[in-house]
Every structure is written in C-alpha cells, then in structure tokens.
Backbone as JSON, one array per atom type, in Angstrom:
{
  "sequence": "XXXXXXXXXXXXXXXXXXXXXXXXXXXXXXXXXXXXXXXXXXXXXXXXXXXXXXXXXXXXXXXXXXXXXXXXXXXXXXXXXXXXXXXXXXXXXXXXXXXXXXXXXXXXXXXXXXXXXXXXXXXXXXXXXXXXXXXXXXXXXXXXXXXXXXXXXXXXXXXXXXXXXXXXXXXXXXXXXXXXXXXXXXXXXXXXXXXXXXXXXXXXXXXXXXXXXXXXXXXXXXXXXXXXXXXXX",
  "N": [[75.63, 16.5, 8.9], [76.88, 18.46, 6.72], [76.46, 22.15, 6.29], [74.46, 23.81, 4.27], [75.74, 26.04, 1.66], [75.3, 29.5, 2.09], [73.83, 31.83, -0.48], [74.81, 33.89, -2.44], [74.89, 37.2, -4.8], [76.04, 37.88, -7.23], [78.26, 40.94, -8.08], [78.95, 41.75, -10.31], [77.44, 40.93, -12.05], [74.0, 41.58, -11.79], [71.98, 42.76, -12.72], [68.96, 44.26, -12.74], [66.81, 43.52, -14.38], [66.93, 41.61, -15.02], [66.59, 38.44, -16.68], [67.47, 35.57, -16.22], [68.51, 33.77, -14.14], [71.64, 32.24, -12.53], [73.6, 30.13, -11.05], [76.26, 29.46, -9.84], [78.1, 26.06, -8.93], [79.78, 27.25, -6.37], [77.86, 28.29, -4.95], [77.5, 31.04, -5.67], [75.41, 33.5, -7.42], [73.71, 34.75, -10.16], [72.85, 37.19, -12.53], [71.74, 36.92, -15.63], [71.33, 37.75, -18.73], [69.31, 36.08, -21.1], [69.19, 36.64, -23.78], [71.87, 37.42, -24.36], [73.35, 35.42, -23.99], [72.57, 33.64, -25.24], [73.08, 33.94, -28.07], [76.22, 33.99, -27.86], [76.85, 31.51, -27.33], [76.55, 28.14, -28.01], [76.03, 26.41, -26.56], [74.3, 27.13, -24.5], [72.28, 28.66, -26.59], [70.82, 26.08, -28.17], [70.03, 25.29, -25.21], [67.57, 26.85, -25.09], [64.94, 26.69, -24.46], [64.84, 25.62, -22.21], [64.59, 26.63, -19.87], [62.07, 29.1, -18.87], [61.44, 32.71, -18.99], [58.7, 32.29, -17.83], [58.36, 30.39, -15.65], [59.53, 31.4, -13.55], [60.34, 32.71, -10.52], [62.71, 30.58, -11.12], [66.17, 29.16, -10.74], [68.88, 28.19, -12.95], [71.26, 25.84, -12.32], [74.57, 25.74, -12.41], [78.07, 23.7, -12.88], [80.01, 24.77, -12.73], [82.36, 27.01, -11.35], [82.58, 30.49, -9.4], [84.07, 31.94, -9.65], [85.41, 31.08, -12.53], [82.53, 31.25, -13.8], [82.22, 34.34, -14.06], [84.35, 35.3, -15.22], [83.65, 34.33, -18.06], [80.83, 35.13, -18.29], [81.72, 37.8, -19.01], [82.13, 38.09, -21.36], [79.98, 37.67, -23.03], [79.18, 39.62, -23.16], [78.31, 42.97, -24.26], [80.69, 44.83, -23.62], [84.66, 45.76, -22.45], [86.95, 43.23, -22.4], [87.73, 40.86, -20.04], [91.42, 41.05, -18.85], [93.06, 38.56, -19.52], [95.55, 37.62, -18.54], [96.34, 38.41, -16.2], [94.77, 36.41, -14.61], [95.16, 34.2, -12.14], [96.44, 30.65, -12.69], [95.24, 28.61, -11.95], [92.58, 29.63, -11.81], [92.27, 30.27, -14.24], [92.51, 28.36, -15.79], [89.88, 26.8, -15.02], [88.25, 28.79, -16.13], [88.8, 28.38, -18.57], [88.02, 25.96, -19.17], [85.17, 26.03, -18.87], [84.66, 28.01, -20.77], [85.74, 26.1, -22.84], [83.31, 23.95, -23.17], [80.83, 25.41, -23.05], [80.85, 26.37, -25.34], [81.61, 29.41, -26.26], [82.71, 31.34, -28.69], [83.53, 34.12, -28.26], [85.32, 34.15, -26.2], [87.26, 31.82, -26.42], [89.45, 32.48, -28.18], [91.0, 34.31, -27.57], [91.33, 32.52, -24.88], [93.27, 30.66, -25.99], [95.1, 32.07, -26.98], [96.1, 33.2, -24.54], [96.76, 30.37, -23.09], [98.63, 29.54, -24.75], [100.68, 31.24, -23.57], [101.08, 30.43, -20.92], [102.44, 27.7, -21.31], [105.34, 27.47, -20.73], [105.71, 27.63, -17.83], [103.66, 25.58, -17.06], [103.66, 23.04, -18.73], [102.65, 20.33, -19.07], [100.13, 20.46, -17.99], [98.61, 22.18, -19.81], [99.32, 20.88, -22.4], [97.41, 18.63, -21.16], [94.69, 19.65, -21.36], [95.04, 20.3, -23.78], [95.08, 18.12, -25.57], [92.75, 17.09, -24.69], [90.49, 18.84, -25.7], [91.21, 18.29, -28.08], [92.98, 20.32, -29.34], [95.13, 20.49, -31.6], [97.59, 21.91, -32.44], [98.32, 23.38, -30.05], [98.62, 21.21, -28.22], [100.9, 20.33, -29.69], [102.91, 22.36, -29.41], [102.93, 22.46, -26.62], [103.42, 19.43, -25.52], [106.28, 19.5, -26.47], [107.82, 21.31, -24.87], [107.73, 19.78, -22.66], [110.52, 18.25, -22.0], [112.8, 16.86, -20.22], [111.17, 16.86, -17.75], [110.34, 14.78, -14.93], [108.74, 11.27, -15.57], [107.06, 10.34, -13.47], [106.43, 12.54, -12.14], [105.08, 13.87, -14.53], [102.99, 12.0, -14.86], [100.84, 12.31, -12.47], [99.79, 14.29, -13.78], [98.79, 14.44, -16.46], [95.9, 12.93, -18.28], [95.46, 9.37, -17.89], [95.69, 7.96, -20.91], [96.74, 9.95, -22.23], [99.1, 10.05, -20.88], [100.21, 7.94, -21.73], [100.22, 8.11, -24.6], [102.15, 10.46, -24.01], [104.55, 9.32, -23.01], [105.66, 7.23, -25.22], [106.04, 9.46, -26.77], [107.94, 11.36, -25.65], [110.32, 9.35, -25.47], [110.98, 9.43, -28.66], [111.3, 11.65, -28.88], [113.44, 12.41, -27.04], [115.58, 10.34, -27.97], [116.07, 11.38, -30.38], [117.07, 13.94, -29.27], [119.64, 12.6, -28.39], [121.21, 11.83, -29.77], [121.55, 14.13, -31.32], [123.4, 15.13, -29.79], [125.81, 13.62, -29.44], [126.56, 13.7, -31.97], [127.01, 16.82, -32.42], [129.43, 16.8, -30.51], [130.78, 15.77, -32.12], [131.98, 17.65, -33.56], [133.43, 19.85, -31.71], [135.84, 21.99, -31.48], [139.33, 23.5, -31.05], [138.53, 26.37, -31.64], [135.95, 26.91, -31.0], [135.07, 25.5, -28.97], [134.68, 26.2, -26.44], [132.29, 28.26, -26.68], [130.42, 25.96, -28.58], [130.46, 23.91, -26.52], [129.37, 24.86, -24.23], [126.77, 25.06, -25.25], [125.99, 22.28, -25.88], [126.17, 21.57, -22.99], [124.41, 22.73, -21.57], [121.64, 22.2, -23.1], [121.49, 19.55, -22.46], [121.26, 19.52, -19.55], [118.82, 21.23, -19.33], [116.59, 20.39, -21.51], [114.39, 22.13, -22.53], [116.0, 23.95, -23.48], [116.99, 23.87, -26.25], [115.72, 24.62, -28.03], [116.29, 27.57, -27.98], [119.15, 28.29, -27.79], [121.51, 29.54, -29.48], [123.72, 28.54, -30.68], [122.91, 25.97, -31.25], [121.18, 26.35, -33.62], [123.76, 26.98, -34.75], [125.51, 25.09, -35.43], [124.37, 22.31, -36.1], [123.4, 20.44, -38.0], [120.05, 20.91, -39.81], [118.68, 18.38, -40.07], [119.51, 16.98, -37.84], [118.61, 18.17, -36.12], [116.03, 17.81, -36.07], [114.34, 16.4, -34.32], [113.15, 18.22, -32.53], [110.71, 19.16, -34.05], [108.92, 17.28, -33.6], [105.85, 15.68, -33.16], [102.96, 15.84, -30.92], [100.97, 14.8, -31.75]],
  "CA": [[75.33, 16.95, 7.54], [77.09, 19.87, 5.79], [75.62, 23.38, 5.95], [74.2, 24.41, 2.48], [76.27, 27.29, 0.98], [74.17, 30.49, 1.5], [74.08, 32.55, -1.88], [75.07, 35.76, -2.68], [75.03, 37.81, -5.94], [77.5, 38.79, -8.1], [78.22, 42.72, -7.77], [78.72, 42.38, -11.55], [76.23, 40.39, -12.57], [73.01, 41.89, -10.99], [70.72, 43.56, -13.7], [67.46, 44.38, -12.06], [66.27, 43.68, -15.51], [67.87, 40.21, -15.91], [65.3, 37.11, -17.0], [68.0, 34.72, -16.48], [69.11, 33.6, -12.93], [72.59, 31.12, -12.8], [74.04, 29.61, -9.57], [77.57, 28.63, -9.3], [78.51, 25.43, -7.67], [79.63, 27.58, -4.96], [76.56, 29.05, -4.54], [77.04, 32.25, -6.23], [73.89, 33.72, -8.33], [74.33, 35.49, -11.71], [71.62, 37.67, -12.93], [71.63, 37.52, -16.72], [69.63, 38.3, -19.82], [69.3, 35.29, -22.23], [69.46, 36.94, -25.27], [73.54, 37.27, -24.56], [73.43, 33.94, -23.44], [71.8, 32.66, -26.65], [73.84, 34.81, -29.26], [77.41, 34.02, -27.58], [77.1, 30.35, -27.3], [76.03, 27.47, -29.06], [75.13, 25.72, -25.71], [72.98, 28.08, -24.0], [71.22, 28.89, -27.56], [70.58, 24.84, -27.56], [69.15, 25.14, -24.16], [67.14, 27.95, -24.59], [63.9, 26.34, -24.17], [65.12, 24.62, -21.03], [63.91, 27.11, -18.64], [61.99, 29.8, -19.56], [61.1, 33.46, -18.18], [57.71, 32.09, -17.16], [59.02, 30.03, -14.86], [59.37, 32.76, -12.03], [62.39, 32.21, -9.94], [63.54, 29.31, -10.93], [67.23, 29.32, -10.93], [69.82, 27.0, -13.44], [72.31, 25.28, -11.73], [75.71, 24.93, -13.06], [79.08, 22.95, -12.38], [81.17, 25.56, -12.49], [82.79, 27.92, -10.41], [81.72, 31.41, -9.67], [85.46, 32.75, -10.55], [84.83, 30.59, -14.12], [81.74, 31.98, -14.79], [82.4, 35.99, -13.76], [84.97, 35.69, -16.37], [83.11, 33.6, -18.99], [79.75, 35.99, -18.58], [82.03, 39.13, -19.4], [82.69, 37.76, -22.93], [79.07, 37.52, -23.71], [78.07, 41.19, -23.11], [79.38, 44.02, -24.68], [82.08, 45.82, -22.39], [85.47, 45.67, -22.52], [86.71, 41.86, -22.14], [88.48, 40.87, -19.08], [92.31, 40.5, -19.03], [93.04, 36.86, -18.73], [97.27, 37.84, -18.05], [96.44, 38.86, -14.51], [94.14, 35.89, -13.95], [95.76, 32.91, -11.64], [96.57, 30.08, -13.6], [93.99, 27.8, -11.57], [91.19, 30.03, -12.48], [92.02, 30.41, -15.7], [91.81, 26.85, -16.19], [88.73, 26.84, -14.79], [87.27, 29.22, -17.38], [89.43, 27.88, -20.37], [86.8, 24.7, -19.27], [84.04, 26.43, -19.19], [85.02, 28.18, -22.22], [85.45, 25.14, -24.09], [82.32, 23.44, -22.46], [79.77, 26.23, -23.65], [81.42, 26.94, -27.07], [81.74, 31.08, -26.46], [83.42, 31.74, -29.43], [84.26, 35.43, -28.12], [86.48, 33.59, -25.12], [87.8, 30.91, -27.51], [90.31, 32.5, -29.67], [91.57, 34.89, -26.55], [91.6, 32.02, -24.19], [93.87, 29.88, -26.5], [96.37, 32.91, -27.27], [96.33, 32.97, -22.76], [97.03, 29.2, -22.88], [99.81, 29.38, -24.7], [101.66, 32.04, -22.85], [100.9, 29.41, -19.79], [103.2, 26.52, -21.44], [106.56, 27.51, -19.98], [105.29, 27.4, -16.82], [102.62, 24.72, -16.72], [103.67, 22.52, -20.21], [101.82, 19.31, -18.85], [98.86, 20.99, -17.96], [98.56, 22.75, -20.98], [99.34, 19.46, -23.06], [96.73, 17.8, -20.83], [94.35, 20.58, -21.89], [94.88, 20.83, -25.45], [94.53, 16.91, -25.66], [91.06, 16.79, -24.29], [89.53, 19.55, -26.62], [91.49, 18.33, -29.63], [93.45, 21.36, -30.26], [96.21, 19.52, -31.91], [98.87, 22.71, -32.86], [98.67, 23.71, -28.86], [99.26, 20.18, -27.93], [102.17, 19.93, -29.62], [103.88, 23.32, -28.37], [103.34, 22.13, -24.91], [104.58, 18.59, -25.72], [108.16, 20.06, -26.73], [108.15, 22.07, -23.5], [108.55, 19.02, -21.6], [112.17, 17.63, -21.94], [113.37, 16.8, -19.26], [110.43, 16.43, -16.75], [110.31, 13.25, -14.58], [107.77, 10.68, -15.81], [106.74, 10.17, -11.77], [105.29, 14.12, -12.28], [103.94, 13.71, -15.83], [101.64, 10.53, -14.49], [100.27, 13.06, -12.04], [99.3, 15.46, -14.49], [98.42, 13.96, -17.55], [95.32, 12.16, -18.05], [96.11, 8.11, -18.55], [95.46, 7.75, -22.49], [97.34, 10.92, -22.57], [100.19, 9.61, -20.14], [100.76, 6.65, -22.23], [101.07, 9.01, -25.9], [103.57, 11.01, -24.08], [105.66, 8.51, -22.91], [106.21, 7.58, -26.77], [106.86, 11.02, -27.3], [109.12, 11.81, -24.63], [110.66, 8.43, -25.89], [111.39, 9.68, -29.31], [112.77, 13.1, -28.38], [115.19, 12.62, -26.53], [116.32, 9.89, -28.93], [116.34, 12.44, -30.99], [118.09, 14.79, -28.66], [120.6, 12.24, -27.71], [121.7, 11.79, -31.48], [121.92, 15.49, -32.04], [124.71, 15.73, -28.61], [126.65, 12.87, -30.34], [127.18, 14.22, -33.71], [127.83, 18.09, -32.04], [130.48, 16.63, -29.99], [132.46, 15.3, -32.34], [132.24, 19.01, -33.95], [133.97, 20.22, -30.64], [137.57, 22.24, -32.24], [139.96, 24.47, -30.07], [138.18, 27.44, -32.07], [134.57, 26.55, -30.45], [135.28, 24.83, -27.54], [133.81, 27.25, -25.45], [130.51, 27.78, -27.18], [129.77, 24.63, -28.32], [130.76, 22.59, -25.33], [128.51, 25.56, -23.51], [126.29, 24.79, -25.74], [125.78, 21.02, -25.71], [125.97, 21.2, -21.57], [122.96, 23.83, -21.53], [120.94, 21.64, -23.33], [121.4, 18.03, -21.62], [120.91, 19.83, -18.09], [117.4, 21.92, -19.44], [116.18, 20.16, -22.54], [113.73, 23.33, -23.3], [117.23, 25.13, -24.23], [117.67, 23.0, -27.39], [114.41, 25.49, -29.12], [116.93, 28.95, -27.36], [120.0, 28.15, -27.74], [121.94, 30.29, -30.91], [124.58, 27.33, -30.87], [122.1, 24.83, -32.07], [121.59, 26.47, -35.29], [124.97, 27.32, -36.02], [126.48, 23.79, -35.41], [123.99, 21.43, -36.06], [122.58, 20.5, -38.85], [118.95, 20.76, -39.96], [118.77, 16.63, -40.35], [120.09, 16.13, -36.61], [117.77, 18.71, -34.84], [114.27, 17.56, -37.16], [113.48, 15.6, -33.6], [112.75, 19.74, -32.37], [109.77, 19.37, -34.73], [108.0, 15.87, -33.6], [104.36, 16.01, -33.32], [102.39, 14.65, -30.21], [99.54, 14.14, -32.19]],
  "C": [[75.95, 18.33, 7.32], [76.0, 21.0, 5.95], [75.76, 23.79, 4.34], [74.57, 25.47, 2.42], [75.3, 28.44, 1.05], [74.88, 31.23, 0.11], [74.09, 33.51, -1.53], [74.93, 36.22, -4.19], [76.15, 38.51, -6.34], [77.39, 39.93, -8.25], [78.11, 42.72, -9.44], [77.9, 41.91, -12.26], [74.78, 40.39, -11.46], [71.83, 42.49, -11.61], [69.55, 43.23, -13.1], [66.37, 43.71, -13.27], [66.05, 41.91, -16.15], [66.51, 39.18, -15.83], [65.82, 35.97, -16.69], [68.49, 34.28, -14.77], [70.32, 32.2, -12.84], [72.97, 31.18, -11.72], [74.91, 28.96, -10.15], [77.6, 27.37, -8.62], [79.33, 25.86, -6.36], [78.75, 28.58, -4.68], [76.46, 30.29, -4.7], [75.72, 32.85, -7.43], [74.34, 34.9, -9.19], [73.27, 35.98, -12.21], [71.78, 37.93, -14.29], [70.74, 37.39, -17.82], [70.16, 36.96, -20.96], [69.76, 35.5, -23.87], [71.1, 36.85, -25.4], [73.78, 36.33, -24.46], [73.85, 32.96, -24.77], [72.5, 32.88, -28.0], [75.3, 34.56, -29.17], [77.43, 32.56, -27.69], [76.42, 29.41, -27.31], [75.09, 26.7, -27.85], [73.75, 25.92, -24.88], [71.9, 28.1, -25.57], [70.69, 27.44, -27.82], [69.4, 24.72, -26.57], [68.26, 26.02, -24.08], [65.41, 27.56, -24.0], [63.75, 25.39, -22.81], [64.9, 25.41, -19.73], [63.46, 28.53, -19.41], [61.4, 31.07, -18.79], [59.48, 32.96, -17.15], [57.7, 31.52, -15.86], [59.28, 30.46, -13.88], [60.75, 32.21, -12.02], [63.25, 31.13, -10.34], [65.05, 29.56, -11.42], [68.32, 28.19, -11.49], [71.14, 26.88, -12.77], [73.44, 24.81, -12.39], [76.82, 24.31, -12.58], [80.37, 23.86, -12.16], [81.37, 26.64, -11.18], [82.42, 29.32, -10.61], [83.0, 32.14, -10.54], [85.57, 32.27, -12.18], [83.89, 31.38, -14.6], [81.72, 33.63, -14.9], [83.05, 35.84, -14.52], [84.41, 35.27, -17.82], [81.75, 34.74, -19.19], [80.4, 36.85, -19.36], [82.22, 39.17, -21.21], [81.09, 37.58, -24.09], [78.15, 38.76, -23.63], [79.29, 42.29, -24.09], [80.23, 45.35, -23.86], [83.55, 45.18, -22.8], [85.92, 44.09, -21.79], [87.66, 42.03, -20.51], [89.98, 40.38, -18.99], [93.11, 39.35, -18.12], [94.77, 36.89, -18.6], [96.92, 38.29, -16.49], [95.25, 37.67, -13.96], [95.07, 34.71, -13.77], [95.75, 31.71, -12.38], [95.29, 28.99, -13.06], [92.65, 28.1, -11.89], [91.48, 30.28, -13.74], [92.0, 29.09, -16.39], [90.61, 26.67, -16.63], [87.54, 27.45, -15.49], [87.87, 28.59, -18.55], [88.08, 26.43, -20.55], [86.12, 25.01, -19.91], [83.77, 27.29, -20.94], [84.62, 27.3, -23.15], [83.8, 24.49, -24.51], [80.69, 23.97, -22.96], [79.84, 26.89, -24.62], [81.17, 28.33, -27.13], [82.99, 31.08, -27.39], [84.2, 32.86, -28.76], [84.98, 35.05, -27.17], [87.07, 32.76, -25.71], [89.4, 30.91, -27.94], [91.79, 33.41, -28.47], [92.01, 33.85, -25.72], [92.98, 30.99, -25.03], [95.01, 30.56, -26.64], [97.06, 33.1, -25.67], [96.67, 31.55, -22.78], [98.75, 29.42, -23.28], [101.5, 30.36, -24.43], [101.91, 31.19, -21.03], [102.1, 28.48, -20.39], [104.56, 26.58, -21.44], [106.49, 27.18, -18.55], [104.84, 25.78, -16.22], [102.86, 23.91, -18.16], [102.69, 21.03, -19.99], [100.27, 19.66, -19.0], [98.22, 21.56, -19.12], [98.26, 21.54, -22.12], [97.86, 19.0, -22.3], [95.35, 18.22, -21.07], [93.82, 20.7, -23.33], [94.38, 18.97, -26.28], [92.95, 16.84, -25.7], [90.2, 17.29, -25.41], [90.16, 19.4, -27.97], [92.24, 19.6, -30.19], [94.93, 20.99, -30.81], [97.91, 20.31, -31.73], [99.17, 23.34, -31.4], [98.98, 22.71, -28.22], [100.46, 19.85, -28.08], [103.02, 20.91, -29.62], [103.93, 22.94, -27.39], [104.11, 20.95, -24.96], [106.48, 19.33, -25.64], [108.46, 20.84, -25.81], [108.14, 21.03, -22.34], [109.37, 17.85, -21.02], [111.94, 17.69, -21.05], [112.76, 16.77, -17.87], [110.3, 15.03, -16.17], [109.06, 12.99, -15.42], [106.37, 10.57, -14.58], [105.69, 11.49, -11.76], [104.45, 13.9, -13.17], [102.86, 12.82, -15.4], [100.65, 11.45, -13.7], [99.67, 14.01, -12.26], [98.47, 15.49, -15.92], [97.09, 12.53, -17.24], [95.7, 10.64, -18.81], [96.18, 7.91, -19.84], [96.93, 8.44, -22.7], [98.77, 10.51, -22.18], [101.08, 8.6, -21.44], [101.33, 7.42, -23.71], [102.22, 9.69, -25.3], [104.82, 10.12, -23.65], [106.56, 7.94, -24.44], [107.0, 8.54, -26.97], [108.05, 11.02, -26.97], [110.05, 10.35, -25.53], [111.75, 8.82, -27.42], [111.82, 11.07, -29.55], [113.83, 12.93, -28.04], [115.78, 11.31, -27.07], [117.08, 10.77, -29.82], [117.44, 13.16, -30.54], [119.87, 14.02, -28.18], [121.8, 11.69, -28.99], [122.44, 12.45, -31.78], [122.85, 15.91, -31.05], [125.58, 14.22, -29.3], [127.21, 13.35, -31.26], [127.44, 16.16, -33.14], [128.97, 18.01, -30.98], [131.63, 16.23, -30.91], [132.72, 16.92, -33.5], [133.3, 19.89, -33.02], [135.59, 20.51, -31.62], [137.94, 23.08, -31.15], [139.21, 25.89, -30.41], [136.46, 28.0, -31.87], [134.3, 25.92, -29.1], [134.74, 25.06, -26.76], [132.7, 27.42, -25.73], [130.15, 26.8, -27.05], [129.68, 24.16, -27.34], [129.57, 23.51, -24.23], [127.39, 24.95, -24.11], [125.37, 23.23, -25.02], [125.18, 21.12, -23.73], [124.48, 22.21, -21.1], [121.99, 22.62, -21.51], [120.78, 20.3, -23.0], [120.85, 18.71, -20.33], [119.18, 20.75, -18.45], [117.06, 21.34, -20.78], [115.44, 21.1, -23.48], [114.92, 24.08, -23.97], [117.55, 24.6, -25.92], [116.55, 23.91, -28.54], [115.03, 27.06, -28.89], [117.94, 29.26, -27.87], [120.58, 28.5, -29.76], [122.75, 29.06, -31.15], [123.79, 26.17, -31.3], [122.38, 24.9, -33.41], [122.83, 26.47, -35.89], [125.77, 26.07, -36.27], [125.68, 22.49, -36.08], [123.33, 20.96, -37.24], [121.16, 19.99, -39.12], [118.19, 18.98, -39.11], [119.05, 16.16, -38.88], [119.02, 17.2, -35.63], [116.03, 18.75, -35.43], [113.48, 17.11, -36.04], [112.75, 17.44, -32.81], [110.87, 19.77, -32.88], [108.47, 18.0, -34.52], [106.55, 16.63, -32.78], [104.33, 15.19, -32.02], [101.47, 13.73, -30.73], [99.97, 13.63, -33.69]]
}
C-alpha cells in the first residue's frame, strides 16, 4: 500500500486567523478566509454552506494541485497578482483549469491574455483548451497556428471530438493554402523572382509564415489568402 502524503502548509497561505482550511491533491494545506473565497468566485460562494467554521478542523479537499491553487488563491486577496509570464507552461495550465473550474473572474481575463502568448509554442494545447471552455476567438487563433503539424501529434493532443473538427479544419486550410501557392506562382517575373519565390518557399516549408510574411500581402490577393481567416468554430 502507498504511503499517504504527509501535509505541509503553504508559507503563503498560513493566516493564523484563517476559518478556511484547503488541501491540495498533493497534500498541501491552504489556510484561507472564506469571505475572499466567497466574493472572488461564483463556486466557492455556491458552496459556502458546505462546510462551515463550526465544523472545527475539518479540512476541504480539492483536485487540484498545490502549484494551481498558490497561484489561483493570490487572485482572490488583495496583493499584487502573480506574474503568470514566468510561470511553466504545465503549471499554468494547471491553474488556467482551475481558473476556469471555480469561475475567479480576477484570474480569468489575465489568464486568457497568458494563454494566448502560449499559442506559438503550444497551438494544440491551447486549441485543446479554448475548445473545452468554449472560448471560441482563442480557439480559433490557436487553430491557424497549426499548419503544418503532423496529424499523428495532433491525435495526441487534442481531445477526440476536438481531433475530428480539426482535421476538417486543417483540411480546408491548406486547401486554401495550396490555391493561394498556385495562383502566386504564376505571378513569379524576373523583377520578383527573388522575393516571391522566397516567399512562396517560406511558407510551404512553415505554414505559420503565411500570417508573417510581407510578400503575402503584396502579391496576393485578398480573395486567395481569405483561407488565413477560417474559423475552427
């Protein structure tokens, strides 16, 4: 049998004061005061009658992680928030969940502007992400960030429903894209040659270059690069 996780306390969550006691699924313990709890998010204020100071020790058990919730608490007190650009992209997942999960507005609006500085990097994940919670206009930035990824990866990353819409997608992009290198080839003159043809070969070998690339606009017209603009959702 497994040894049970001993607990520890969070250095920053420790208020001598606190009414509230939370345990990590890895067995970290969170000392906080309800009232922030209850005022920051819709779920806690919901639950508030679901354990109550009388109660003595009793401690709520959640699913998350302690690195999730140490960043997720900080958003429901008043201090300076925590900057989610220096947090690892795995834990910032992990709170973008929890985030979503316990509707903290004040992590919300921040965590979504941190997402999509993630979708160069991570465009599946992101997509796979923005799917789940319905955020439709971050779905389909990450979509268009991933030309040119095998399918073999995407399956691995994308949940099945999700798998199957992007295959569509992907489907009618690079239709799209394979349209818009047709009709800028036969543009190809001795007086462009060099651009363009740079051009064109950029964007078949990295598909993201086709949203970079100054030679798009100047050659192509509107009508042949509209697939740029396809929706996932």
């Amino acid at each position: 049998m497994a040894a049970t996780p001993v607990s520890r306390t969070s250095e920053r969550f420790c208020a001598p004061d606190a009414d509230l006691t939370v345990s990590s699924c890895d067995g970290v313990l969170f000392k906080v005061h309800r009232k922030h709890l209850e005022v920051h998010s819709d779920v806690f204020a919901d639950a508030a009658n679901a354990t109550r100071p009388e109660n003595g020790d009793e401690v709520v058990q959640l699913e998350e992680t302690s690195d999730a919730l140490e960043l997720l608490f900080q958003f429901m007190y008043r201090q300076p928030q925590p900057d989610l650009r220096r947090v690892e992209f795995p834990k910032f997942m992990e709170f973008a969940e929890a985030a979503e999960k316990y509707v903290v507005y004040a992590a919300l609006t921040v965590m979504e502007s941190q997402m999509k500085e993630h979708i160069t990097k991570y465009p599946l994940e992101v997509l796979d992400f923005a799917v789940k919670h319905g955020r439709r206009e971050l779905g389909n930035e990450a979509a268009r960030m991933t030309g040119g990824l095998p399918m073999s990866y995407a399956a691995t990353i994308l949940a099945p429903d999700t798998f199957t819409k992007w295959m569509a997608f992907h489907d009618k992009w690079h239709a799209g894209a394979m349209n818009a290198v047709a009709e800028l080839v036969t543009r190809v003159k001795d007086h462009n040659r060099e651009e363009l043809s740079t051009t064109v070969a950029r964007c078949v070998l990295d598909p993201r270059r086709w949203y970079t690339e100054s030679g798009v606009k100047k050659y192509a017209y509107p009508t042949e690069t509209a697939f740029l603009d396809t929706d996932f959702s």
